[in-house]
N, C-alpha and C positions, 0 to 999 in steps of 0.2 A: 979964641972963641970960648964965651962961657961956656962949662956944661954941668949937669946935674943928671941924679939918677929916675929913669926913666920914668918909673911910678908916681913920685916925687912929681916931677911936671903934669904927670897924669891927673895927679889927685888936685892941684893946684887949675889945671883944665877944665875939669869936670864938675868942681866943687864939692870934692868927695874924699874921704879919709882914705890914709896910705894905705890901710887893711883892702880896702874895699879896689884899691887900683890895682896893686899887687894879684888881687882875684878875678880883676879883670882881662889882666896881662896874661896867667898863668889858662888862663881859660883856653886862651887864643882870639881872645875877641877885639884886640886892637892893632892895629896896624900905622904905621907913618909913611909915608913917602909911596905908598902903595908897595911896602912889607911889612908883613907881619909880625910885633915884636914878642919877641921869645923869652927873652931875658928880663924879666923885672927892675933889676938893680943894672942893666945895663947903662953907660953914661952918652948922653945925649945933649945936643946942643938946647942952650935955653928956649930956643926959638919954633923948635921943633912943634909943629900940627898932628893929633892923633885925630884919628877916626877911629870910634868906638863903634861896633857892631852889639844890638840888642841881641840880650838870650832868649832862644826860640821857647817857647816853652811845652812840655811832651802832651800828648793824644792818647786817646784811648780809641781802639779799633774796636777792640771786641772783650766781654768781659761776661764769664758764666760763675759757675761753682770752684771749677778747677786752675781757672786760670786767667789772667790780663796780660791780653796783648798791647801792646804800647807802640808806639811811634815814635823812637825816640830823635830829639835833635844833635846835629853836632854839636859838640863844644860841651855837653851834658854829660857826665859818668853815668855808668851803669849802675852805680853804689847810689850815687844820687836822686838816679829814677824808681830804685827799690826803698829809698828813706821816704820818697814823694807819696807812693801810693801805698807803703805799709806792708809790703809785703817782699819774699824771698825772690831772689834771682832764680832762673833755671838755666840764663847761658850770660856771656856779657858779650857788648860791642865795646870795640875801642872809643874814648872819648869822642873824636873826630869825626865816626863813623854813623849816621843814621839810619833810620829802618826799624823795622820791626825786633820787638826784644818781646820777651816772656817772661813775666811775675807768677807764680807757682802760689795757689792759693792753699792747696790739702797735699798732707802727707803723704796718701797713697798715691795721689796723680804723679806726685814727685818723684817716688820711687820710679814708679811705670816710665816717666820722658827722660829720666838718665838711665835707663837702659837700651833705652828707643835713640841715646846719642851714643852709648857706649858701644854700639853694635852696627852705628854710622845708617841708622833707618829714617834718619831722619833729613827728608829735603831742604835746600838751602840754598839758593838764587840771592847773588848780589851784582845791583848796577856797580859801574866805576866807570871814571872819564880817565881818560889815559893820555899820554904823548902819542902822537908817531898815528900813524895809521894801518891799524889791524883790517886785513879784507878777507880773511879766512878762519876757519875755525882751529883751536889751538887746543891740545890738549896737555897739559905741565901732568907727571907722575915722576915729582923730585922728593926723596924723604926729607924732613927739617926735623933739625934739632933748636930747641929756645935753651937760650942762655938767659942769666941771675949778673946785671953788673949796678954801678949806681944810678945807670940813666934807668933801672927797668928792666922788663924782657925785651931781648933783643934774640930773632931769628933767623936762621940762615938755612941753607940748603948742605945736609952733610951726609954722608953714606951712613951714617951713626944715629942719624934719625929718625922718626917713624915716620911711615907711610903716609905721604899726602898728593894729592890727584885733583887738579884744578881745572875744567872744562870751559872753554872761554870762548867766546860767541860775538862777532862782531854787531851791533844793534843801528849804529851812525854814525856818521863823519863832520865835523866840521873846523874846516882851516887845515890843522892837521895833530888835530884830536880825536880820539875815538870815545862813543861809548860803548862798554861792552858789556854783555853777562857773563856771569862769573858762575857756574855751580862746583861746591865741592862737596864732594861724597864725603871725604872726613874735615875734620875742624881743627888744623893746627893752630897756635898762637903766631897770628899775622900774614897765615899763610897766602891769602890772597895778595898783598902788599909783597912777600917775598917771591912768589909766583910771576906776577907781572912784572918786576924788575928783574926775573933772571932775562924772561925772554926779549927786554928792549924795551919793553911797556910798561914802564913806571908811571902809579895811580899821581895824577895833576895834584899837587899840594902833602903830597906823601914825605916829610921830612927827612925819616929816619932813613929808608930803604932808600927809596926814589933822587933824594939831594935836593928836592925845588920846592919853592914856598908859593904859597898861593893864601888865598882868604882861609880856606877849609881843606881839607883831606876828601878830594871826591868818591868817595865807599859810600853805598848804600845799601843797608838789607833790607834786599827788596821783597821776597816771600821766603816763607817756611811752611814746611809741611811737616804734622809730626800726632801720632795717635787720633787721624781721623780731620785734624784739625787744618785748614786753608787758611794761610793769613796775608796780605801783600799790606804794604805802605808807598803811597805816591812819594815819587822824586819832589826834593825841593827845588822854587824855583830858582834857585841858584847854579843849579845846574843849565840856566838858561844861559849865564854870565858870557858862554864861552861861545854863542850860536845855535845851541843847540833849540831845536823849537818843541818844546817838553811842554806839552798842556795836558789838564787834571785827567785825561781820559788816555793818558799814557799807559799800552799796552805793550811788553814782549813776549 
């Protein structure tokens, strides 16, 4: 069976230069066979069908003197959304991850909301669709340490850690998926994604921790609260994919 490298048929597919499929793979945005492919340069039959998913593109929730709140989509960096709207980060989501993120417009507000994170005052609710069926409330207070390798950060759960405390809420059930909320008092790197797979409940499309592939990585940040300020971002509808009946006036 012939094969060639996967961007390569990509680009040849779509009618698009190898740069641009490369960027489309690397994104997460396309899939064959209903997987998702991961690898760019992976070798693949000539014959092979992609399905290319459109890049969502981000929201503005709210936006004063001090700050823009953003709604970001998956598959969009954090670095991305601070090149779109011109301005500084105050925290990041993982690529995968959507929800609410914050653009820091003035120096002194900046000062004030990294102290207001440094001192964990700051609220922080995120939905996730999960394996397995959660019917109770759960409370994770495991310390993690992140590691530096060539995939990136990579986190785990070690006595050498710092303090992290995940409060996890069952919200709905379907098939035998859960959604649930997540709050964390602190903000480790991954923590929620390392939190839910200690206990059995690894996030639906979570790669690295979890081991299963899906369209997207189901994490959403859902609200923050922080110096006075209330923000939520609605679920997307892809979180419908799985049963779930998630309409625009979703409340937890």
């Amino acid at each position: 069976m012939k094969e060639e490298k996967a961007y390569k048929l990509l680009a040849l597919q779509e009618g698009i230069s190898n740069n641009e499929a490369k960027e489309l793979i690397d994104s997460g945005l396309v899939s064959a066979r209903g997987q998702k492919i991961v690898v760019a340069r992976a070798m693949m039959s000539v014959t092979t069908k992609f399905s290319v998913q459109k890049m969502p593109k981000p929201s503005v929730i709210f936006e004063d003197e001090n700050l823009i709140a953003i709604n970001k989509p998956a598959f969009l960096t954090s670095e991305k959304v601070s090149q779109i709207y011109k301005f500084p980060l105050l925290h990041r989501l993982d690529k995968e991850t959507s929800g609410v993120l914050l653009l820091v417009k003035n120096e002194e507000f900046q000062k004030k909301a990294i102290e207001e994170f440094k001192h964990h005052r700051v609220k922080k609710e995120y939905i996730a669709m999960v394996k397995g069926i959660l019917s109770e409330d759960v409370r994770v207070d495991e310390p993690i340490i992140t590691l530096k390798n060539k995939g990136g950060a990579y986190s785990k759960i070690s006595k050498d850690g710092k303090e992290a405390v995940s409060i996890i809420s069952p919200v709905m059930v379907a098939g035998k998926k859960s959604l649930v909320r997540v709050e964390i008092p602190t903000g480790r790197t991954h923590q929620i994604r390392v939190h839910l797979n200690h206990i059995g409940f690894g996030i639906v499309g979570d790669e690295k921790y979890a081991k299963n592939r899906s369209k997207r990585m189901y994490l959403h940040a859902y609200k923050i609260e922080i110096l006075g300020y209330k923000f939520s971002a609605n679920l997307g509808s892809d979180f419908n994919d799985f049963g779930f009946e998630i309409g625009k006036n979703f409340e937890v």
